[in-house]
RODO-2510 file (C-alpha; in nm, 4 decimals, decimal comma):
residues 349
     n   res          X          Y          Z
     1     x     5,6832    -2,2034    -3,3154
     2     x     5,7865    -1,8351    -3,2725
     3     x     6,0822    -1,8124    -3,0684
     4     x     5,9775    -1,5296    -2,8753
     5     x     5,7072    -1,4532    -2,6349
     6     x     5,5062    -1,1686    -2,5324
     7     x     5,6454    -0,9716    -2,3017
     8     x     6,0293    -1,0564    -2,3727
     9     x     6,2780    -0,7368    -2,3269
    10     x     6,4972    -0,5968    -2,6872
    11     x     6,7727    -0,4119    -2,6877
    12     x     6,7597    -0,1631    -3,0034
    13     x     7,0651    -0,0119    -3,1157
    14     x     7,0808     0,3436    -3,2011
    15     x     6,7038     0,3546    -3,1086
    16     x     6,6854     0,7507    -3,2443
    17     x     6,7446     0,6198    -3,6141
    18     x     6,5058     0,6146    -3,8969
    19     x     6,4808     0,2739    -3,8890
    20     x     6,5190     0,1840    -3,5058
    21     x     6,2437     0,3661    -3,4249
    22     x     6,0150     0,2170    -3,6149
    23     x     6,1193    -0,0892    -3,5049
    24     x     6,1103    -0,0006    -3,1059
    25     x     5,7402     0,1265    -3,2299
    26     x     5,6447    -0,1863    -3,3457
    27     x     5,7710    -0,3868    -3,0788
    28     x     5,6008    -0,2102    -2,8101
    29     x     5,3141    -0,2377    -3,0283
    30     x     5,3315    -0,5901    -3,0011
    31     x     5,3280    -0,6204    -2,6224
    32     x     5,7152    -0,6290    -2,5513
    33     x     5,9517    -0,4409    -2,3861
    34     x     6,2407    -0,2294    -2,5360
    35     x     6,5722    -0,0954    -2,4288
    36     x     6,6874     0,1804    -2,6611
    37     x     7,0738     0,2501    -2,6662
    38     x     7,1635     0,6413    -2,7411
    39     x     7,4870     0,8090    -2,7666
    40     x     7,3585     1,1267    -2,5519
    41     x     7,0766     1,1830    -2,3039
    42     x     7,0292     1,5022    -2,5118
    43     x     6,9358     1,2261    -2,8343
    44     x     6,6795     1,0257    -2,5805
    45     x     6,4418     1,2955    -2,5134
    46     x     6,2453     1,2718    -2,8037
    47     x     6,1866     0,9273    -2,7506
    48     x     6,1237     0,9321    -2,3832
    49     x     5,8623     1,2202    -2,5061
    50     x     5,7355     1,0028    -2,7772
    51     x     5,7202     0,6896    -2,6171
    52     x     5,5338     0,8389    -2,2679
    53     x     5,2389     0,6423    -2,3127
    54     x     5,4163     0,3075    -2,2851
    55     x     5,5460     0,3558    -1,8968
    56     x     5,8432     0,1600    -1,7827
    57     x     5,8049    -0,0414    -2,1016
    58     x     6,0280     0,1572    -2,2631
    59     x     6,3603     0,2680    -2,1366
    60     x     6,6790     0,4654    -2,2560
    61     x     7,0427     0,3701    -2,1864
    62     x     7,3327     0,5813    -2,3301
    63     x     7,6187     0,4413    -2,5296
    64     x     7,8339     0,7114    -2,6553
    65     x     8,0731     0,5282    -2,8905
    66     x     7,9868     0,1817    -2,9801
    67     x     8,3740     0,1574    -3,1400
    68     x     8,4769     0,1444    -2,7655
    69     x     8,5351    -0,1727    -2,6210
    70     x     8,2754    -0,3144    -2,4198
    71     x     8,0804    -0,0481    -2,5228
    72     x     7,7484    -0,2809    -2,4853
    73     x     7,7954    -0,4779    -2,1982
    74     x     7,6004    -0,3114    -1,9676
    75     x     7,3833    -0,2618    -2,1856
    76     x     7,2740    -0,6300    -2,3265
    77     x     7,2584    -0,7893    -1,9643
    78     x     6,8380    -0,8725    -1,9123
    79     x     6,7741    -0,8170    -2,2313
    80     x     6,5924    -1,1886    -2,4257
    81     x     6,6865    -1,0500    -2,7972
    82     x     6,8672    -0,7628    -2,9889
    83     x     6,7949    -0,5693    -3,2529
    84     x     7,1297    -0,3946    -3,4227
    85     x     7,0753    -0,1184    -3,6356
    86     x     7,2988     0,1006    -3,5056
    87     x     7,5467     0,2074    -3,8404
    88     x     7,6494     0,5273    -4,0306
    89     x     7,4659     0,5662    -4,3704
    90     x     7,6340     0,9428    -4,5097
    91     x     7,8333     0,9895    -4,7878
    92     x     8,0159     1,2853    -4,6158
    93     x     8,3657     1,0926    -4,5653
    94     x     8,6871     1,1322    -4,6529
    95     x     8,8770     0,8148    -4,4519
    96     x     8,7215     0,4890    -4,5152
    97     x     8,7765     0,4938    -4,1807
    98     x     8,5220     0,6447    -4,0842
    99     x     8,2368     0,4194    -4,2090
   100     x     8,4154     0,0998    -4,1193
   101     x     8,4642     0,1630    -3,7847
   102     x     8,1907     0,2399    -3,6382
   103     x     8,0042    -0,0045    -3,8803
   104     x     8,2738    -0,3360    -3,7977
   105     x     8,3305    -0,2361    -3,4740
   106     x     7,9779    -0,1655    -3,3720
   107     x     7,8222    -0,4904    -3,4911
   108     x     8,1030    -0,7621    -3,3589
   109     x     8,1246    -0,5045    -3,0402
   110     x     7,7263    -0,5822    -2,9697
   111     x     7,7965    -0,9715    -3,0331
   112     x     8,1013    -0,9668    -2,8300
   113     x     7,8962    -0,8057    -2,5238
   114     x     7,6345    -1,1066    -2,5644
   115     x     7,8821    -1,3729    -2,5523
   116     x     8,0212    -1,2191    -2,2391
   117     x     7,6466    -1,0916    -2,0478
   118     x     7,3703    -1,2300    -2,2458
   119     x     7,3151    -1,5838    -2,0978
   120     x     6,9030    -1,4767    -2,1369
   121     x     6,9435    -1,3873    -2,5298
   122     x     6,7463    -1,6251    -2,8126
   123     x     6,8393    -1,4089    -3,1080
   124     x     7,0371    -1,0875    -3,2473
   125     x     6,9090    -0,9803    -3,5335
   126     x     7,1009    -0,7232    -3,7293
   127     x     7,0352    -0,4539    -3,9983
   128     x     7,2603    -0,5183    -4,3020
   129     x     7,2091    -0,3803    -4,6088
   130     x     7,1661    -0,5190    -4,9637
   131     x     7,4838    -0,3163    -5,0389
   132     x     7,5970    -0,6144    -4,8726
   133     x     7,4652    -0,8208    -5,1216
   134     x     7,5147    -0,6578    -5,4787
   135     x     7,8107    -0,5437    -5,6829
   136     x     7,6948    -0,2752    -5,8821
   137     x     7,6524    -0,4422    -6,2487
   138     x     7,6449    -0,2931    -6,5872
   139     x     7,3833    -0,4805    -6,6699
   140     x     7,0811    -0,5781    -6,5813
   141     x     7,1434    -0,8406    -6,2739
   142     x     6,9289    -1,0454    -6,0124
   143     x     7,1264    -1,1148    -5,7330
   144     x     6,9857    -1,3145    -5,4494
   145     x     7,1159    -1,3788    -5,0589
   146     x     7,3858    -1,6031    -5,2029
   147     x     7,6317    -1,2965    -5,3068
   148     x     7,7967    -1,0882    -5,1867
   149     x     7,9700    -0,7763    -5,3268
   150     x     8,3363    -0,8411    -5,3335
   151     x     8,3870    -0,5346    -5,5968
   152     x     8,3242    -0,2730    -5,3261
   153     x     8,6126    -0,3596    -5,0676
   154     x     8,8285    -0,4470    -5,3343
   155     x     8,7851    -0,1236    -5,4908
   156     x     8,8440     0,0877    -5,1187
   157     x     9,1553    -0,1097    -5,0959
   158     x     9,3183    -0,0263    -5,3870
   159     x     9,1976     0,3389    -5,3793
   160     x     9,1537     0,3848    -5,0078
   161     x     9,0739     0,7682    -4,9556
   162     x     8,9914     0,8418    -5,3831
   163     x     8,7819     0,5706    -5,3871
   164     x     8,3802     0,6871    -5,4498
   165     x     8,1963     0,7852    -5,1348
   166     x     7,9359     0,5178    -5,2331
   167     x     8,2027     0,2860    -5,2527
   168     x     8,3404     0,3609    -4,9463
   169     x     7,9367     0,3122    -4,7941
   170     x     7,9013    -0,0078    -5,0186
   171     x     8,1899    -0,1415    -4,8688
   172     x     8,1551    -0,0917    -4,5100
   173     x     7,8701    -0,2694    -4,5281
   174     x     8,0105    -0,5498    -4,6729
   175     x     8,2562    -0,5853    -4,4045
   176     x     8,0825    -0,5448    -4,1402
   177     x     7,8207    -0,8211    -4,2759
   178     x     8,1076    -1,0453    -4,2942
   179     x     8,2307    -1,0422    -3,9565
   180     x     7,8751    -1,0191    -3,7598
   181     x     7,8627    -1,3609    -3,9871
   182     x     8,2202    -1,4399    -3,8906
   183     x     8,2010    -1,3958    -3,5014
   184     x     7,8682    -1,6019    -3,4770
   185     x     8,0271    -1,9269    -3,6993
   186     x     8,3299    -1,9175    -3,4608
   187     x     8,1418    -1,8248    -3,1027
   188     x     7,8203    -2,0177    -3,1690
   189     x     7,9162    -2,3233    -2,9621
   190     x     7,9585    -2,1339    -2,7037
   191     x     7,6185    -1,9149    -2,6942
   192     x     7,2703    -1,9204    -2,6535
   193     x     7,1357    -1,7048    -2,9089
   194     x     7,1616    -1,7116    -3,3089
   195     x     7,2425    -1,4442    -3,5408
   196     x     6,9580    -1,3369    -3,8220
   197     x     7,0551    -1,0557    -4,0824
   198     x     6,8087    -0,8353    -4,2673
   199     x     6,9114    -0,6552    -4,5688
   200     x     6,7516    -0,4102    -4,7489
   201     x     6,7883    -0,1607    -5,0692
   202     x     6,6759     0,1883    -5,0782
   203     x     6,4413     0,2392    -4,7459
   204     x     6,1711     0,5334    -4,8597
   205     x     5,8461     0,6068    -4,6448
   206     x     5,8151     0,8496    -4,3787
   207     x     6,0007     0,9524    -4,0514
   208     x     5,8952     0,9194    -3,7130
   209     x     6,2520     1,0186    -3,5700
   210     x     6,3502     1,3665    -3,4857
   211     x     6,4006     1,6243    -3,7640
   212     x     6,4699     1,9478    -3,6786
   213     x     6,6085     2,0301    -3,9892
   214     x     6,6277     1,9482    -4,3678
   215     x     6,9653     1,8190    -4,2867
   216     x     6,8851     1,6089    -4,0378
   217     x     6,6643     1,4149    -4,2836
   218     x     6,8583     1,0995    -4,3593
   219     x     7,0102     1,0329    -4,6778
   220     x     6,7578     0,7723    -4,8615
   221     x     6,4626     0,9871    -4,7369
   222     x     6,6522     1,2947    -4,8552
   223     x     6,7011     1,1888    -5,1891
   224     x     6,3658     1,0833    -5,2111
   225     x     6,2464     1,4106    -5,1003
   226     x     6,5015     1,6237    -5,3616
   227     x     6,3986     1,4260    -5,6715
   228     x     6,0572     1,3989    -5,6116
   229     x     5,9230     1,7105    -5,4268
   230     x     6,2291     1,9625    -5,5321
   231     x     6,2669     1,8094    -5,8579
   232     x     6,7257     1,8493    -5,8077
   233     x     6,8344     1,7409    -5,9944
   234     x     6,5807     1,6920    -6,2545
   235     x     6,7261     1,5878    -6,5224
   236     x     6,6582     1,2633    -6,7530
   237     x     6,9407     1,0784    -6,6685
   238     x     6,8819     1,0991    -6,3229
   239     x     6,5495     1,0056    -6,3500
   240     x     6,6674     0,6756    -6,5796
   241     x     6,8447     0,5722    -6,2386
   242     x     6,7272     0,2264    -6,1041
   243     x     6,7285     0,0731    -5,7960
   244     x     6,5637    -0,1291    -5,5662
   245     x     6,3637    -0,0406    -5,2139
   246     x     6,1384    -0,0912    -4,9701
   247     x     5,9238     0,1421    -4,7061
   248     x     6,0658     0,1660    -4,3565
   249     x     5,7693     0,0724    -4,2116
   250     x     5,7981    -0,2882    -4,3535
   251     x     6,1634    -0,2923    -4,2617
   252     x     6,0789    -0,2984    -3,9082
   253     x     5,8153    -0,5223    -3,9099
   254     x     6,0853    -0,7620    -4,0708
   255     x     6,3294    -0,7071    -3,7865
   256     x     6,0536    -0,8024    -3,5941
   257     x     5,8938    -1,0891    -3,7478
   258     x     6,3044    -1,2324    -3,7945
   259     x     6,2610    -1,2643    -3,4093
   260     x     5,9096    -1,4297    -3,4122
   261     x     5,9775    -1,6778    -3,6853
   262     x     6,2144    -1,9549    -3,5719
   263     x     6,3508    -2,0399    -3,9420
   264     x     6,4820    -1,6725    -3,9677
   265     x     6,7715    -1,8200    -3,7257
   266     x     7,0659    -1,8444    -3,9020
   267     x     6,9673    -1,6641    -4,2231
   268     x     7,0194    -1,3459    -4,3932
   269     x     6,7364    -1,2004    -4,5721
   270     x     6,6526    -0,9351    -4,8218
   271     x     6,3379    -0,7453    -4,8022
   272     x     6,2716    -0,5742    -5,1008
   273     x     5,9447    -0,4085    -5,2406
   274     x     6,0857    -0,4227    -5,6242
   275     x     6,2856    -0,2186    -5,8592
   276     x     6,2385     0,1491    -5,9630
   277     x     6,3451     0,4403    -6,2013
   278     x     6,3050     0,7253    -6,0250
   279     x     6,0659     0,9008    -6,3020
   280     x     5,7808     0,6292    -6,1587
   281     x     5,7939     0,7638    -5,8525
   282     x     5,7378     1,1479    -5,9647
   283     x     5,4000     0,9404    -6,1950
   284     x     5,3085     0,7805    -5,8602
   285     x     5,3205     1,1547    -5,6704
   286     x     5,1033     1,3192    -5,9760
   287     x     4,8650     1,0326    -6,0023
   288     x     4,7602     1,0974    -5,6562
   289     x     4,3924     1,2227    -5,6005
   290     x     4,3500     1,4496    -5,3624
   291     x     4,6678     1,5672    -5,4263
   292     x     4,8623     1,5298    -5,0352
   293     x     5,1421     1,7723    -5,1218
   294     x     5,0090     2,1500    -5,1735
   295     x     5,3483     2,3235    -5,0996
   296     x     5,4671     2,3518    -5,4516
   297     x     5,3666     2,1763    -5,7618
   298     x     5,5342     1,8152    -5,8226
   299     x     5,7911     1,7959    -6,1043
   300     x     5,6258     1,6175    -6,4005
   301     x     5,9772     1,4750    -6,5345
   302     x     5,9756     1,3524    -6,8654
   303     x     5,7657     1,1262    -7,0808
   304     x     5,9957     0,9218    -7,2770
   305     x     6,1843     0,7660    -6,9628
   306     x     6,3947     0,4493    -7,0558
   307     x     6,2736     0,1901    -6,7627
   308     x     6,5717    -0,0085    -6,7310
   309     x     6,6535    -0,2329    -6,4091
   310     x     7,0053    -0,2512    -6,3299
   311     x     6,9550    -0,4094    -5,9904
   312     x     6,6889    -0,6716    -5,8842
   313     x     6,6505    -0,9408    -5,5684
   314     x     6,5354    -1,2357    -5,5480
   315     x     6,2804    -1,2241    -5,2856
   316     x     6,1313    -1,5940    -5,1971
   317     x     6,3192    -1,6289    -4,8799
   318     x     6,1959    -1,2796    -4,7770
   319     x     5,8132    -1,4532    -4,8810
   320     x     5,8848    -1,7811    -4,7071
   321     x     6,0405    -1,6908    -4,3552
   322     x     5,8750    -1,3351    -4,3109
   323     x     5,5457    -1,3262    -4,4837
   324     x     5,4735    -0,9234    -4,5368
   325     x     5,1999    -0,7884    -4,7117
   326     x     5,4495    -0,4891    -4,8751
   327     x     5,3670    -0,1247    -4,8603
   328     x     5,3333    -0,0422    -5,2773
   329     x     5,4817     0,2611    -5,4124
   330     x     5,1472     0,4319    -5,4101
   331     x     5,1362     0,3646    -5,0441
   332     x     5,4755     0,4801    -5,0324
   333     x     5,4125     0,8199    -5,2137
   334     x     5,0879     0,9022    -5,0505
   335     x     5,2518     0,8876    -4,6621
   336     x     5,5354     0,9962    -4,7577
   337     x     5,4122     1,3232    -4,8984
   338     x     5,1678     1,3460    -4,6579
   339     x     5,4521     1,3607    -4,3971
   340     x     5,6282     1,6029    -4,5981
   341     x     5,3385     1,8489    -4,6062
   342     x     5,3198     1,8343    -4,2564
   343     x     5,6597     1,9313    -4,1380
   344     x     5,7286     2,1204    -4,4776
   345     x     5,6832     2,4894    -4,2669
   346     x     5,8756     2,3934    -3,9757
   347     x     6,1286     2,2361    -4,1668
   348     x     6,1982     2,5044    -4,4634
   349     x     6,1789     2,2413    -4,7059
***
């Protein structure tokens, strides 16, 4: 049985994010409400603009630090489940600090405002990250929900601020995966709800949030955009690089389903499309006919590319509990440069 009904109320955390948005789209999509947490009125007009249609459905509260204490409790009372995706992904940091913060005390801050005002809530689901999940190997390595990268927070420790910005990202993650995980084993007795992580790679596909600018692009879509439209930095290593990823579209609908199927409770769960070089993603943009992108001509990149996949997932819990017929890299491409066509005048791409 799906453990929640149509029309229940979500709270979405930093509802203005890449992400978040797409999930507060598909909720109200599927008949529910949605309260959207902000850290400014300024940051909630697009969405009250782009949400019109849906009335009183959809409404905006501001939270202007989620590090503060209590920052959510207001904000979770009414509310039957929460979505937390609220959490900085930039590599612009000096202090570890600064990414573990707001990503620690954000998460157990949400959690510790449901235990205190959420009698009504069934479930918190919360947006991890498979950073959470992998150390990065120097070989080729399948890890699955079972591990965790202890390498990353080890490393930030010893170096604190000369550690690798990555490492810095890679580890806040971690840590605040642990104690979301942490609170909800030593509260649970006491609450009504049940904690469900998601946790993807790389999250391509194209933006619905506000852009105004090429900087305000955020930093997976970015990269996407720099290596496969503006060909930076073009050269054969970096398109050797693996990862993994997934489209943003099919992230949300895995926040959501996490809250419709009852044996996500309790689990965390990577949702991953597959592994990648970055050259098959410049084949995927050329192969393309029409061609979506007229702006400038798509880097070819080279023809002798060494496909090698560092990092891999297990995904048969992802197939079991969720179910989601995956947006494929062709999918992927085609949206995504059809987005970036659209907004490529406006944005000075």
């Amino acid at each position: 049985m799906p453990i929640i009904t149509s029309p229940s109320k979500v709270l979405v955390s930093g509802a203005n994010g890449y992400v978040a948005i797409w999930v507060v789209r598909t909720l109200l999509e599927r008949g529910h409400s949605v309260r959207g947490t902000v850290r400014s009125a300024s940051k909630g007009k697009y969405l009250e603009e782009y949400f019109k249609s849906y009335g009183d459905k959809f409404e905006l509260v501001v939270v202007e630090d989620i590090t503060t204490p209590g920052a959510f409790d207001e904000a979770v009372k009414g509310v039957d489940f929460i979505e937390h995706t609220a959490s900085p992904f930039h590599l612009d940091v000096d202090d570890p600090e600064e990414l573990y913060r707001p990503a620690i005390r954000g998460t157990v801050g949400i959690l510790e405002s449901a235990l205190k005002n959420g009698p009504s809530i069934k479930r918190i689901v919360v947006t991890s990250s498979c950073a959470s999940v992998m150390s990065p190997p120097s070989v080729p390595t399948k890890f699955s929900e079972k591990d965790w990268n202890e390498t990353s927070p080890r490393v930030v420790a010893e170096q604190g601020r000369a550690a690798a910005p990555i490492t810095k990202y890679l580890a806040s993650k971690t840590l605040a995966e642990k104690s979301a995980w942490e609170f909800y084993n030593k509260h649970k007795s006491e609450v009504s709800w049940d904690l469900a992580v998601i946790n993807p790679p790389f999250i391509f596909g194209p933006a619905i949030h506000e852009i105004p600018n090429l900087k305000a692009l955020n930093t997976s879509l970015k990269a996407w955009y720099e290596i496969v439209v503006k060909n930076v930095p073009g050269t054969k290593a970096s398109l050797e690089a693996s990862n993994a990823w997934i489209d943003v579209r099919d992230v949300a609908e895995a926040h959501v389903r996490a809250l419709e199927k009852e044996t996500a409770g309790g689990e965390r769960i990577i949702v991953s499309a597959g592994e990648y070089v970055w050259q098959e993603w410049l084949d995927a943009a050329n192969a393309l006919s029409p061609q979506p992108y007229t702006l400038k001509k798509l880097p070819d990149g080279y023809s002798d590319i060494k496909k090698v996949y560092f990092i891999q997932y297990a995904t048969t819990k992802q197939q079991q509990l969720l179910g989601i017929k995956l947006k494929t890299v062709e999918e992927t491409t085609r949206d995504s440069l059809v987005y970036f066509e659209e907004k490529g005048g406006r944005l000075h791409l």
